[in-house]
C-alpha positions in Angstrom: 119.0 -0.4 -108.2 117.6 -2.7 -110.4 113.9 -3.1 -111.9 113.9 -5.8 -109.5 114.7 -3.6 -106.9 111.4 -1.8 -107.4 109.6 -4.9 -106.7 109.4 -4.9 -103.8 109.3 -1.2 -103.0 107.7 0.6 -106.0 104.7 2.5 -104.3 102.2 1.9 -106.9 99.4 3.5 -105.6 101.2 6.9 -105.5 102.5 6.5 -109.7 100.2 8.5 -111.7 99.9 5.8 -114.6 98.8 7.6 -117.0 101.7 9.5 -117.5 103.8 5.8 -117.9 104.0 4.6 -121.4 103.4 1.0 -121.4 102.2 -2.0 -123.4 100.6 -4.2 -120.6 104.2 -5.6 -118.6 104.3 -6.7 -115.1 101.4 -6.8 -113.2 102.8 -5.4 -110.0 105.4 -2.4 -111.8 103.2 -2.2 -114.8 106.6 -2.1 -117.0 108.4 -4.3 -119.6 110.6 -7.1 -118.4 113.7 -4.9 -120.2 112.6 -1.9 -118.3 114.2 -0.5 -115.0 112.7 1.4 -112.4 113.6 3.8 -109.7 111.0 3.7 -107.2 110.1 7.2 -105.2 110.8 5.1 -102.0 114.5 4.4 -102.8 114.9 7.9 -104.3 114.5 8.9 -100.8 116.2 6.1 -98.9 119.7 6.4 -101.3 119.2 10.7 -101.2 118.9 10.6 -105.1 117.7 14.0 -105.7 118.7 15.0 -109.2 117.4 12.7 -112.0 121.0 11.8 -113.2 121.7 10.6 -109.7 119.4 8.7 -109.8 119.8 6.9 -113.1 123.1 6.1 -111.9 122.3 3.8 -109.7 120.6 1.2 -112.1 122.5 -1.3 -114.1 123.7 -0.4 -117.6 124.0 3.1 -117.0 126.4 5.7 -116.6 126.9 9.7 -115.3 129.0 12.2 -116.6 129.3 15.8 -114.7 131.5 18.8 -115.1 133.2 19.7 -118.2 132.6 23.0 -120.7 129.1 23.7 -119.6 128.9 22.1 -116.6 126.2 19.6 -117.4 125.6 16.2 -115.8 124.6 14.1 -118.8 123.7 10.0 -119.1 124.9 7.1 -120.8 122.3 4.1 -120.9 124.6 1.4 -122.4 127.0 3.8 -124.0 124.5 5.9 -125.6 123.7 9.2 -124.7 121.0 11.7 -123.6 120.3 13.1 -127.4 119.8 9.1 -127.9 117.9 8.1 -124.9 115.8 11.2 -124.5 114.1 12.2 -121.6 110.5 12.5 -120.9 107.5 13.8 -118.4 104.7 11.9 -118.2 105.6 10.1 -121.5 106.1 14.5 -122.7 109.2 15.0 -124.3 111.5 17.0 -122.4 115.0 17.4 -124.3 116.1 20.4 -125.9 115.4 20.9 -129.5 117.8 22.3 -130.8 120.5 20.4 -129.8 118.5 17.3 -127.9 120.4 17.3 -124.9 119.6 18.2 -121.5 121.4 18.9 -118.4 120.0 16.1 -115.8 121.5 18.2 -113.0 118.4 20.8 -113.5 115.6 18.0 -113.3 114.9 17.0 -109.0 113.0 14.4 -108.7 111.4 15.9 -105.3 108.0 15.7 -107.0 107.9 12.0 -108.9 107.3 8.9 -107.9 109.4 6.7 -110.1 111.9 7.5 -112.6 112.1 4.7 -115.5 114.9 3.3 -118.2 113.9 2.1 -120.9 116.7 0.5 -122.9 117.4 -0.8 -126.5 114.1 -2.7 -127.2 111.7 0.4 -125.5 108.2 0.7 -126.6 107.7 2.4 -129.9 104.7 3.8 -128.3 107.1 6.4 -126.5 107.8 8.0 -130.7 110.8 9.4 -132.6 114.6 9.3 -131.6 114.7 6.4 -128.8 117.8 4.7 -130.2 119.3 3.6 -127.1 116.1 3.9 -124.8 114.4 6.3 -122.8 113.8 7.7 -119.5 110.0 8.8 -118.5 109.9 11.0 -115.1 106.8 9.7 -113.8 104.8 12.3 -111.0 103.0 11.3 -109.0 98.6 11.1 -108.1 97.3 11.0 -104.6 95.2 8.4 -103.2 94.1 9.8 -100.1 91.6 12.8 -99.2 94.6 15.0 -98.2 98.3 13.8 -98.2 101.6 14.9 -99.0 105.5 15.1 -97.5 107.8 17.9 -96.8 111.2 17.7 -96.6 114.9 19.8 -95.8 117.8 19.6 -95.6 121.3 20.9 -95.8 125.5 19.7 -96.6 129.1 20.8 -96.6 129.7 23.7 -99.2 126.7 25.5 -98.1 124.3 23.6 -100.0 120.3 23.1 -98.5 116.9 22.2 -100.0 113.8 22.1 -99.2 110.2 20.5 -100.6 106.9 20.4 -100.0 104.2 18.0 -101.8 100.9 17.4 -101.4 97.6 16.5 -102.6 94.2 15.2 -102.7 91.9 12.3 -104.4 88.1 13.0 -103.8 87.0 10.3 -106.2 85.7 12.0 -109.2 88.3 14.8 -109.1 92.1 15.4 -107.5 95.0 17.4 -107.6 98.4 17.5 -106.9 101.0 20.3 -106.4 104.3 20.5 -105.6 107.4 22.8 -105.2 111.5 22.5 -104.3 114.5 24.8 -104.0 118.1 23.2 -103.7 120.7 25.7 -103.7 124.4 24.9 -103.0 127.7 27.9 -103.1 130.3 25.3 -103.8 131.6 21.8 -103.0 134.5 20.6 -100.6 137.9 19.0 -103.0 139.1 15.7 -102.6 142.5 14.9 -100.8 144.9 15.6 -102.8 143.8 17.9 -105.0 146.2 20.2 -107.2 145.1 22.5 -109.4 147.3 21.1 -113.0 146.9 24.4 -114.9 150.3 27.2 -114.9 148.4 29.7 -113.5 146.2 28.1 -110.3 142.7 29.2 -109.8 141.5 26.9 -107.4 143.7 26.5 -104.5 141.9 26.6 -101.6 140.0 23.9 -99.9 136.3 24.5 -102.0 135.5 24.7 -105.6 135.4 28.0 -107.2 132.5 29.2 -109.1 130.6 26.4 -108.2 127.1 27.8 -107.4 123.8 26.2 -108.3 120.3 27.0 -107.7 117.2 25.3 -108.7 113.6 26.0 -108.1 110.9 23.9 -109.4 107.0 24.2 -109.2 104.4 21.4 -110.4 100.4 21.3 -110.2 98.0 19.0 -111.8 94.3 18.5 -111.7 92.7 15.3 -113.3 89.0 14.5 -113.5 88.0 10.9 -113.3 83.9 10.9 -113.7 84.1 7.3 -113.6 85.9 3.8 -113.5 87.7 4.1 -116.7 88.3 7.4 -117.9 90.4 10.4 -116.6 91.8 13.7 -118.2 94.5 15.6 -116.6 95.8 19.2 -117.0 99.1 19.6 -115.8 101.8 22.3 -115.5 105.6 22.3 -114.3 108.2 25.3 -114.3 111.5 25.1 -113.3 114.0 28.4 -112.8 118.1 27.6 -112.5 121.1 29.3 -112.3 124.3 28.2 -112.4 127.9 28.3 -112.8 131.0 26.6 -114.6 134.4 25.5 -112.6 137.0 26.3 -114.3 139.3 23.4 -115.9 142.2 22.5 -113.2 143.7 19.6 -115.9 147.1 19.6 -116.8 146.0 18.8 -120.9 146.4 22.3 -121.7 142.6 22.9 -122.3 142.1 26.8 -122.3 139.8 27.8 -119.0 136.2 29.4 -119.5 134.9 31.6 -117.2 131.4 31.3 -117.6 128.0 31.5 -115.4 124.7 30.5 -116.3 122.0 33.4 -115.0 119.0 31.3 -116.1 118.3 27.7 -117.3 114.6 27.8 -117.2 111.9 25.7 -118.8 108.0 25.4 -118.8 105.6 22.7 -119.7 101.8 22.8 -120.1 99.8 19.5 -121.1 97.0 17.6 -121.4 96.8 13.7 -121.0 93.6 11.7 -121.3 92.4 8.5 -121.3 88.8 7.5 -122.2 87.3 4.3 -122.9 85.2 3.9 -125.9 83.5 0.7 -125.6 84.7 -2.2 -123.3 87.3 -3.3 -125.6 88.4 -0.1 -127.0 90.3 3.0 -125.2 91.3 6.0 -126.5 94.6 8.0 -124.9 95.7 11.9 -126.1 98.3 13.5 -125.1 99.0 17.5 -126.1 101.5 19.5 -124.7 103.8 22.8 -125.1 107.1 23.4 -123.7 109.4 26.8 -123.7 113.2 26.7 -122.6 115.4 30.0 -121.6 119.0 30.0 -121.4 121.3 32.5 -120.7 124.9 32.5 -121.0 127.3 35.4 -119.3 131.3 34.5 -121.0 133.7 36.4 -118.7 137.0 37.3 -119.8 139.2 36.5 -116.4 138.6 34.8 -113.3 137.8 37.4 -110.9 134.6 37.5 -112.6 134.1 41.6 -113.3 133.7 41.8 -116.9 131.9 39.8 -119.3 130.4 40.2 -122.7 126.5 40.4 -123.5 125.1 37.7 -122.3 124.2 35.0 -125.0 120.7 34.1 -125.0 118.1 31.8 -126.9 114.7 31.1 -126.6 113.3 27.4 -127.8 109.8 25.9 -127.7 108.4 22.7 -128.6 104.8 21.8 -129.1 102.9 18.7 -129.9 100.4 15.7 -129.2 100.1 12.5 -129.8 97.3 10.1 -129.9 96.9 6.4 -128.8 94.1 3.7 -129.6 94.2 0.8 -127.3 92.2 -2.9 -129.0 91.4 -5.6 -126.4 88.7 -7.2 -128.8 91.1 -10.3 -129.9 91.3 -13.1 -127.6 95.0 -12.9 -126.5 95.7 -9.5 -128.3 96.5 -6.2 -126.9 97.2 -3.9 -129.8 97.9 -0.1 -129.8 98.2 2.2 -132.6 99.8 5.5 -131.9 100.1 8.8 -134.1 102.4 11.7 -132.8 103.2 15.2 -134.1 105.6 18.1 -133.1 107.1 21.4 -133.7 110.4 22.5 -132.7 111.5 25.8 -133.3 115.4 27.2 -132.1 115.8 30.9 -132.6 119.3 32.5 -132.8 118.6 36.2 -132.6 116.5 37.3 -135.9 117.2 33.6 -137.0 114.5 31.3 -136.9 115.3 26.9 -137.1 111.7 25.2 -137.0 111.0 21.1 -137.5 108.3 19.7 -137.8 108.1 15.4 -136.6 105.2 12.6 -137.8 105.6 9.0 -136.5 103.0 6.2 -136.7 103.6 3.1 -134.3 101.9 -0.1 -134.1 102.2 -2.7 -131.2 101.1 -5.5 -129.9 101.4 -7.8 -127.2 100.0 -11.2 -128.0 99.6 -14.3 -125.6 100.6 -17.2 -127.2 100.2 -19.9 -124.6 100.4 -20.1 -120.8 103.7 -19.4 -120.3 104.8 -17.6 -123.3 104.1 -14.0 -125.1 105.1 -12.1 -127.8 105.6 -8.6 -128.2 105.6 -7.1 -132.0 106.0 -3.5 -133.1 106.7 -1.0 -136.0 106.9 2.8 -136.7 107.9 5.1 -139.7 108.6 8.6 -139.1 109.0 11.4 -141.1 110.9 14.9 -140.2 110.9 18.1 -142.2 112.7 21.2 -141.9 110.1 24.0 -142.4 112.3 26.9 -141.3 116.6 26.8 -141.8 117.6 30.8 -142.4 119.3 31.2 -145.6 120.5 27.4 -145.5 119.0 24.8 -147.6 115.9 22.8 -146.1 116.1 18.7 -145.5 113.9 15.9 -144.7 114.1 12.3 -144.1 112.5 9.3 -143.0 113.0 6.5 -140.2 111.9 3.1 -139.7 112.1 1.0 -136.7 111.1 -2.4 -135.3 111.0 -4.3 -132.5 110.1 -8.2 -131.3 110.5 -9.1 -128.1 109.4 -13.4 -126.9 109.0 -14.1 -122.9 108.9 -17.0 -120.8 107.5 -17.8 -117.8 109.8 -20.5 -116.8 108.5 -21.1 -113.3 106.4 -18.9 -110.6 110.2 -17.3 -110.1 111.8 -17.0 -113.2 110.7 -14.8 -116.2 113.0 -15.2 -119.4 113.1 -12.7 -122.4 114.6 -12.2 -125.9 114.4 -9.7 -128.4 115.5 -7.9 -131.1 115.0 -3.8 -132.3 116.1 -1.5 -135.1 115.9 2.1 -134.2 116.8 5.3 -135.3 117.4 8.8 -134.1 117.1 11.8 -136.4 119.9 14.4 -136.2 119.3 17.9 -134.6 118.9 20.9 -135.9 122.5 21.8 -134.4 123.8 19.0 -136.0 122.3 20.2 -139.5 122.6 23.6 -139.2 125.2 24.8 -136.8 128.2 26.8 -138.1 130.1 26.5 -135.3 131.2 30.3 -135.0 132.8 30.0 -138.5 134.5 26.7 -137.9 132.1 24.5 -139.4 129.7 24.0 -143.0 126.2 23.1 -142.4 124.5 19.4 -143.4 121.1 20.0 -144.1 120.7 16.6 -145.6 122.4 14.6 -142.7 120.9 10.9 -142.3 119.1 9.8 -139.2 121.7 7.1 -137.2 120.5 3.3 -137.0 121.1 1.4 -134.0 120.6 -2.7 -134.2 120.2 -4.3 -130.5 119.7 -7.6 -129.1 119.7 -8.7 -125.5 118.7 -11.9 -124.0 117.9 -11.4 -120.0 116.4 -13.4 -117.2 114.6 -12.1 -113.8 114.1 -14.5 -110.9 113.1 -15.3 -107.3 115.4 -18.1 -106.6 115.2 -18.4 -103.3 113.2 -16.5 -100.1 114.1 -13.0 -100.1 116.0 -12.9 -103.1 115.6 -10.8 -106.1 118.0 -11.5 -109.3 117.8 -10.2 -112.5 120.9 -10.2 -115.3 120.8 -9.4 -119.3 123.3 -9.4 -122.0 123.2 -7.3 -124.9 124.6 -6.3 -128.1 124.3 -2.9 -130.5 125.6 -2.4 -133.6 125.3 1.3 -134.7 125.4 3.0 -138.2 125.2 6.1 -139.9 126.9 8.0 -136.7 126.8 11.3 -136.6 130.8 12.3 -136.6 132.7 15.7 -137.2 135.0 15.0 -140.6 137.5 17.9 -141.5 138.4 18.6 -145.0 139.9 21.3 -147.1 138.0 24.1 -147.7 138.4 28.2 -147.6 135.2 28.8 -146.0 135.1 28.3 -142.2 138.4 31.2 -141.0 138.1 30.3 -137.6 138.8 26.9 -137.8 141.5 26.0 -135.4 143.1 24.4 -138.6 143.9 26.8 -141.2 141.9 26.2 -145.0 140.0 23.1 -143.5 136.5 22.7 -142.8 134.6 21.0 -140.1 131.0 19.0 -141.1 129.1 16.7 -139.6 128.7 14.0 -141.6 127.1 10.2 -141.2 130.7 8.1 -141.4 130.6 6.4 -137.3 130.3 3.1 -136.7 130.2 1.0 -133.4 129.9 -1.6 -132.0 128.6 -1.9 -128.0 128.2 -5.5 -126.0 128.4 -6.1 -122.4 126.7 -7.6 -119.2 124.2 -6.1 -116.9 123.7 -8.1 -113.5 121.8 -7.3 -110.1 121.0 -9.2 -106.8 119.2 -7.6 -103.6 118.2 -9.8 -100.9 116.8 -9.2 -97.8 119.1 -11.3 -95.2 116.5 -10.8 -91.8 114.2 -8.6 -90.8 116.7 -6.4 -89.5 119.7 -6.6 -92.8 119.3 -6.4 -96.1 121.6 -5.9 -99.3 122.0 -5.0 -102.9 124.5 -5.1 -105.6 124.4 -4.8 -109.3 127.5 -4.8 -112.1 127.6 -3.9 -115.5 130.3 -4.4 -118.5 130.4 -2.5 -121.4 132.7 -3.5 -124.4 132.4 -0.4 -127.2 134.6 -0.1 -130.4 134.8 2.4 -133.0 134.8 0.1 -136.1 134.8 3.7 -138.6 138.3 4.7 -137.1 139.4 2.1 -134.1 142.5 4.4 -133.7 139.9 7.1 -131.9 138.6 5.3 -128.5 135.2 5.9 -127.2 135.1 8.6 -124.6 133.2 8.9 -121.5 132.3 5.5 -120.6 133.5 3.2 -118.0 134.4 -0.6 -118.9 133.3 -1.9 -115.8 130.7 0.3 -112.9 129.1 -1.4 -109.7 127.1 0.2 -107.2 126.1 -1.6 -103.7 124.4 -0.7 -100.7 124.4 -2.2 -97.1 121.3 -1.6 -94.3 120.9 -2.7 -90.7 118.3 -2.0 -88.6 119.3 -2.4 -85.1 116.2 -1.1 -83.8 112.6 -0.5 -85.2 113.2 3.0 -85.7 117.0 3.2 -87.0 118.4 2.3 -89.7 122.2 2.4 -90.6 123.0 2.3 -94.3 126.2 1.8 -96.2 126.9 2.2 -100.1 129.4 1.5 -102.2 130.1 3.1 -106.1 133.1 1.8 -108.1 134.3 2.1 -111.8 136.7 1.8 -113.7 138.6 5.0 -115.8 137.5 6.8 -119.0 139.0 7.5 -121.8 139.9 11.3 -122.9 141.0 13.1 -125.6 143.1 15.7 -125.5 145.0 17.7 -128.6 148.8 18.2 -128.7 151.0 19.7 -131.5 148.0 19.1 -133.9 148.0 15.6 -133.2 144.7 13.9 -131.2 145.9 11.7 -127.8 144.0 9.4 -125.8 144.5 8.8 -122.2 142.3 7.5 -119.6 141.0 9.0 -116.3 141.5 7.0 -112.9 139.1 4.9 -112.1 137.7 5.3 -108.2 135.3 3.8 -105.8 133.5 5.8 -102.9 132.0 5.1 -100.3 128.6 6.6 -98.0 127.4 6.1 -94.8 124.1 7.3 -93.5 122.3 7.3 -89.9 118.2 7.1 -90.3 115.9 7.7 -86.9 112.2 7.6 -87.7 110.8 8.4 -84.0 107.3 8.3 -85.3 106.0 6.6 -88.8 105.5 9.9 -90.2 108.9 11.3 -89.4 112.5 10.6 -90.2 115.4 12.5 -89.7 118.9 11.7 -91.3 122.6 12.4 -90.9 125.5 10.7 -93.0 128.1 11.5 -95.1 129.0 11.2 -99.3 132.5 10.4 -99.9 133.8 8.9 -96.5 137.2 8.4 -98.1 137.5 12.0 -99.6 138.7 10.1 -102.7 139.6 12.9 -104.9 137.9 11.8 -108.4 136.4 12.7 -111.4 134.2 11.8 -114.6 135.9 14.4 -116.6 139.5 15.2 -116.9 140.0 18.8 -115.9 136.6 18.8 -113.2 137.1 16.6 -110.3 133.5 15.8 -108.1 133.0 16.5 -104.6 135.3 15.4 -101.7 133.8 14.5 -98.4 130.6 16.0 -97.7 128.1 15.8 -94.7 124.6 16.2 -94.7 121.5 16.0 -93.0 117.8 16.3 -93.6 114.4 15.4 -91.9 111.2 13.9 -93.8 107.7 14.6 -92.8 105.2 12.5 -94.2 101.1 13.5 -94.1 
């Protein structure tokens, strides 16, 4: 739900904060008024256990799953994952060549909060937050030994299991964890036809549907006294998986195509050291490596395919982060990061290389009222680009944020950011197998956001919190075709594709959320969102992907101290698509759905629980993507064990 939500659950004693990247917020969720959290208790009680899923759930966001490669990808309002990247411990996670990342290969077994930053997130976070950010936050133990397992299993074949566990001993502690969720396929909706001429999918379970994903974490962190603590941590994840095949009736030409690995690995370093009692010094360093491999098949019965396509990426970097108490009513940091991405095609070698400087500050100004001031220029460089002409370009962005303690239950808050995202090296430099013309000099896109929002206690039991917000964004990245001899497999003969900075749109909407906790034994939550976007470049072309309107609600009842019955509830409303026909571009929209869950919780003992419920009651057949409908009904169950 909402960052509200987590105030009353977040389990703060298991977040490890020094992987959060904060400027001093709320003193019980350490986190910016602006800023949403998913706490590691309702990951557990709403079964959110991939990172997208768990996004979803907060207001102002949006999933997407399925299409070409199969990837479950965000929307945080309207922008997406190469705009709101993804981080670990404040370590940036997204791929660099092309800055996106598949959210559906990220579990969030092993953390204890995911947060969502939005369009006014700390600068401290660095380059390319122009709608937000999302930090996966792990978790640090607090207890001489302690830890959770947990299994379990639903229709289509699909089980998981995970094991955490660690240990404080005061001046030293570690933490490890590891998970494996595997699934063969998913059950169809009712209803479900298969659009294409030629059927592929006609029985009652999706073909080529298989997932697997393995992921193993360990830290160990040194904290020889009250203030300071350096941590060496390590994560590697290992997926395979495979992409339905399109079932649309648009005409869009089927791939048969399986993923043998998506595999990453991260090493880092994070530290925190205070200098004198006004001063404190934070480092981060870290280096990551991702593997892909990509088998293209030529029919569906899966026999043949051609060498499998395969690239290799790694990032590495640091930053570093001075932190100045010594003004009365000042908290002021001053960050400097630094990194290296390299992309290698083959014997072809893409490298960047990324400097930012950020300055913020928090600054009481009275009693009830603070101010939050930042700015950062960054510079990126193309040090490697084949036989293709090397760019550079530069970025500034800033951010002011005024709150308000109105009363002991109500917090207002204003502000207003500039921020900008610098293109990727695919966006510079991909060809596009011969359909496209490089932009080496391509502009970073500017994004101008201001939101005005209000969180509140208004009565016992009651948590409400509602924003509105607007963006204006410039400089898009768009494709632009023109006439030219050189790309000969473009679909269009003697044209040229090219990315080019000619986008322009305009986002505003409403973001609103309410839980309240009726008696001891019932409690509810709802939140809404509404998200107006125009393309003010071209408003003939219709922004894809994103619902208008999205709610998500959840019912519990305990009839007994040890049960629990939960309902939930997500609705939207369609998408639009775009689909090509006789050379001419069409827009249509998707349906727009709700579903509905039910689960059965029995905790016998306070360290057990053990589930059973179902996704989908209504077996609504559904979809995010045209051509790639989502799961129908699908029972599960699972059992928690808590030490």
């Amino acid at each position: 739900m909402a960052a509200v939500l987590a105030l009353g659950n977040a389990q703060a004693s298991s977040v490890f904060e020094l992987g959060t990247i904060v400027i001093r917020g709320d003193a019980e969720t350490n986190a910016l008024l602006g800023e949403a959290i998913v706490s590691q208790e309702q990951i557990q009680r709403f079964n959110l256990y991939d990172v997208g899923r768990a996004i979803n759930r907060l207001p102002g966001t949006a999933i997407s799953a399925g299409g070409m490669r199969n990837e479950q990808t965000i929307f945080v309002r309207g922008f997406d994952s190469r705009q709101v990247p993804i981080f670990l411990d404040g370590i940036p996670q997204y791929v660099p060549y092309d800055g996106y990342v598949d959210f559906d290969r990220f579990t969030t077994f092993d953390l204890s909060e995911v947060r969502v930053a939005k369009g006014a997130a700390s600068l401290l976070y660095g380059p390319n937050t122009l709608g937000g950010a999302v930090n996966l936050v792990s978790r640090r133990p607090t207890k001489p030994f302690e830890g959770d397992v947990r299994v379990g299993i639903a229709t289509g074949n699909e089980r998981y299991g995970a094991v955490n566990f660690g240990s404080n001993q005061d001046s030293w502690y570690f933490q490890g964890g590891f998970s494996w969720l595997e699934a063969d396929k998913f059950p169809l909706g009712r209803g479900f036809k298969d659009g294409k001429g030629v059927p592929t999918d006609t029985g009652q379970y999706r073909k080529n549907a298989y997932r697997q994903d393995k992921r193993g974490s360990f830290k160990i962190g040194l904290t020889p006294n009250a203030t300071d603590e350096y941590v060496l941590g390590y994560s590697n994840q290992q997926g395979k998986k495979d992409q339905p095949i399109y079932v649309g009736d648009r005409g869009d030409r089927p791939r048969y195509w399986r993923w043998p690995y998506w595999d990453k690995e991260s090493v880092y370093f994070l530290s925190k050291t205070a200098l004198t009692t006004h001063h404190e010094l934070k480092v981060r360093a870290y280096h990551d490596e991702y593997k892909n491999g990509l088998d293209m098949y030529s029919s569906a019965d899966f026999t043949r395919h051609d060498p499998t396509s395969a690239y290799k990426d790694n990032t590495y970097g640091g930053a570093v982060e001075w932190v100045n108490r010594q003004w009365a009513d000042h908290e002021l940091h001053v960050a400097m990061h630094y990194k290296i991405d390299r992309h290698k095609d083959g014997a072809i070698l893409y490298k960047d290389r990324t400097l930012s400087l950020a300055i913020e500050d928090l600054i009481d100004l009275h009693d009830n009222w603070r101010l939050r001031v930042g700015l950062s220029h960054e510079h990126r460089k193309s040090l490697d680009a084949a036989s293709w002409p090397k760019g550079s370009g530069s970025a500034t962005n800033g951010v002011i944020e005024i709150l308000h303690d109105l009363n002991d239950q109500t917090e207002l808050y204003a502000s207003l950011a500039y921020k900008t995202r610098f293109p990727t090296i695919k966006d510079r430099y991909s060809a596009r197998m011969g359909r496209a013309l490089p932009s080496p000099d391509l502009k970073s896109e500017n994004a101008r956001h201001v939101e005005v929002g209000a969180r509140s206690q208004p009565w016992q039991g009651a948590q409400v919190e509602g924003a509105l917000f607007y963006s204006q964004v410039r400089d898009m990245i768009d494709t632009v075709s023109f006439a030219s001899s050189a790309c000969p497999a473009n679909s269009v003969s003697g044209f040229c594709d090219q990315a080019q900075n000619v986008g322009k749109v305009r986002r505003y909407g409403l973001e609103l959320s309410y839980e309240q906790e009726l008696t001891t034994q019932w409690r509810t939550g709802v939140n809404y969102t509404y998200l107006n976007s125009k393309n003010q470049h071209d408003p003939a072309q219709k922004i894809r992907d994103i619902p208008a309107h999205k709610a998500v609600a959840y019912l519990d009842w305990m009839p007994a101290p040890q049960w629990t019955l939960q309902a939930s509830l997500e609705a939207e409303s369609g998408r639009y698509y775009s689909y090509r026909q006789q050379g001419q571009e069409h827009y249509t929209k998707t349906s727009g759905f709700t579903v509905l869950g039910f689960k059965t919780v029995w905790s016998p003992r306070d360290d057990l629980s053990i589930e059973a419920g179902v996704r989908n009651l209504g077996d609504k057949n559904y979809e995010y993507k045209e051509g790639y409908p989502m799961a129908g009904r699908v029972w599960f169950a699972g059992a928690t064990y808590r030490f």
